[in-house]
N, C-alpha and C positions, 0 to 999 in steps of 0.2 A: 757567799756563806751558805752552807747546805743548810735544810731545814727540818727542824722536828716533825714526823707526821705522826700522830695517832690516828692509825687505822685501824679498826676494830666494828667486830661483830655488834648489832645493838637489836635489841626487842623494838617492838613499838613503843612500849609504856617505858625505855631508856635502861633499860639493864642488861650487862655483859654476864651473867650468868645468873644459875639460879643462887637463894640463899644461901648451901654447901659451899660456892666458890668452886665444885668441880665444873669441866669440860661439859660446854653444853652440846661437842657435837662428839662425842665420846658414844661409846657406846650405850651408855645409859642417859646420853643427852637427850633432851625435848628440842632441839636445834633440827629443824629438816633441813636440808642439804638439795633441793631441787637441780635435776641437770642443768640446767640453764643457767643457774647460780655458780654452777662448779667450772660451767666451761668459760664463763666470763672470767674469775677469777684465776684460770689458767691460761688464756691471754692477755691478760690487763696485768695481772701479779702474783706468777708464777715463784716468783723468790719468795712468796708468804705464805706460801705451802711447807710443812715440815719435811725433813728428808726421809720418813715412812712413808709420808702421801706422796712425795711426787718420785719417788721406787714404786708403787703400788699404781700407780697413775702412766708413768714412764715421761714422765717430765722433766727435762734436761735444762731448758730456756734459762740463764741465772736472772733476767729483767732485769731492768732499765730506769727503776725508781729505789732500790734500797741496796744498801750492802750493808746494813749495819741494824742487828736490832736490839734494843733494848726492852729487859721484861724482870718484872719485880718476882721476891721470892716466892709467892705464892703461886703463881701462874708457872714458876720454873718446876716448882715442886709437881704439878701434873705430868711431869714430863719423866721425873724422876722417879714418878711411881710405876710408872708405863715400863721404865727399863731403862729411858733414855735419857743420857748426860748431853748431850746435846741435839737438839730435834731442827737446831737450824746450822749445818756446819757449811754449807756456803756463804753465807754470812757471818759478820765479826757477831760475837755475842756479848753482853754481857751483861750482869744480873743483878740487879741490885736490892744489899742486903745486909743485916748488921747482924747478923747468926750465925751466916750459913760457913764461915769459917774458907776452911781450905775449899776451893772448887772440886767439884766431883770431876771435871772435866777439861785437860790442860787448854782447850782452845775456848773454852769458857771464862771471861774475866768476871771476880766479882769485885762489885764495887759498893762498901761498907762506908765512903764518905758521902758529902751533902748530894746529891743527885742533882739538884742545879748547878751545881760548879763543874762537877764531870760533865753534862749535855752541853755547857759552854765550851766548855774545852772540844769535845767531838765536834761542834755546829763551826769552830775554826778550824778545823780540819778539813782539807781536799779529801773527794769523795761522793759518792750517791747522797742522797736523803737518810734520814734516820730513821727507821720502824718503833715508832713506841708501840707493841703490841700489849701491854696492859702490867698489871691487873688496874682497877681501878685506885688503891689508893696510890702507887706511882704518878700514874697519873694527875690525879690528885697535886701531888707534891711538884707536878714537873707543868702546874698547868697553866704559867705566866710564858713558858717555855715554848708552846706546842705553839706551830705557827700555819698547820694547816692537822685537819678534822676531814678521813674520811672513814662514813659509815657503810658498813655492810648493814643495811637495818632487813630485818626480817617480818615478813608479814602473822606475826606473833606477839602475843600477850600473854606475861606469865603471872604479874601482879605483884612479884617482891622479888628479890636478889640483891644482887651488886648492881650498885648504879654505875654509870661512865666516868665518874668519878670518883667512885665509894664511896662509903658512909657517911665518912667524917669531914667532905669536902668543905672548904668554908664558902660564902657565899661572897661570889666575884663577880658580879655579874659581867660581859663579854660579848661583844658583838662579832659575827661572823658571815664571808659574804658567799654564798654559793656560786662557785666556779664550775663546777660539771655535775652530770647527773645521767644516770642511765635507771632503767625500768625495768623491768624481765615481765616475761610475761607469765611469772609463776609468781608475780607480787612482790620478789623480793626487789630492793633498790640499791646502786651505788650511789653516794651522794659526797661530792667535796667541796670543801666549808676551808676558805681559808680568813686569816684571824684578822678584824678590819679596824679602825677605829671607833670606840662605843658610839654609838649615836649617827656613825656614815657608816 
């Protein structure tokens, strides 16, 4: 059975953006982008680059760990103000949401029911891993689900945003075991956490 990964960008103090919810490596982002940070993430997970960056990059690689990502309305909505109906079309998409009505985008699925019962369904599916790329309160919602954590953490403190799980996450607590880990020497870390028994 393939497995949920939330992989995602984190602060030090645990936040996926700032308090707007916009892109923190956008152009008006506080997110530095270190070469060393960029070139790891384009041999290690080249498929989690959007298809502006890796056009702009000249990135072809599809990788070895996802064909499938999932990302909640708000985090799509960044995409959609940029221009883009869909920013990951090598990968399956799809987005989920109880709004957003018809898809802007035909190879874009949205999906308006419970979000655990859809990741169930995908996780019995043949196939790569699954990209949870965010926002946080998906997350949130999908967080008995997620069976491996990995962090992009950056050597950064902003002091308030979206946390890893939003706002409103309830308290679960969750034990997790560090499986890998890489270091840059620009401070930033890869770190993967996969989900263990509370207490082992």
């Amino acid at each position: 059975m393939r497995k949920l990964v939330y992989y995602i960008a984190s602060t030090l103090d645990g936040f996926i953006a700032g308090p707007d919810g916009s892109d923190p490596t956008g152009p008006d982002g506080f997110w530095p982008i270190p070469e060393d940070y960029l070139k790891h993430l384009i041999a290690e997970y080249p498929e989690t680059l959007p298809a502006p960056a890796r056009a702009a990059l000249g990135v072809t690689a599809q990788g070895t760990r996802f064909d499938t990502i999932l990302e909640g309305r708000r985090s799509y909505q960044i995409g959609l103000d940029a221009g883009v109906t869909d920013a990951y079309p090598h990968l399956r998409h799809l987005v989920f949401s109880r709004t957003l009505g018809e898809s802007p985008d035909p190879a874009v699925e949205i999906v308006a029911t419970d979000p655990v019962a859809r990741v169930r369904e995908l996780k019995r599916e043949d196939g790569k891993d699954i990209w949870l790329v965010g926002g946080g309160e998906l997350a949130a919602s999908l967080y008995a689900e997620i069976d491996r954590l990995i962090l992009k953490l950056s050597p950064t403190t902003i002091g308030s945003g979206i946390p890893l799980f939003g706002r409103d996450a309830a308290f679960e607590p969750a034990a997790w075991t560090l499986t890998d880990h890489t270091v840059l020497g620009s401070g930033a870390a890869y770190l993967t956490y996969e989900r263990a028994a509370l207490g082992g």
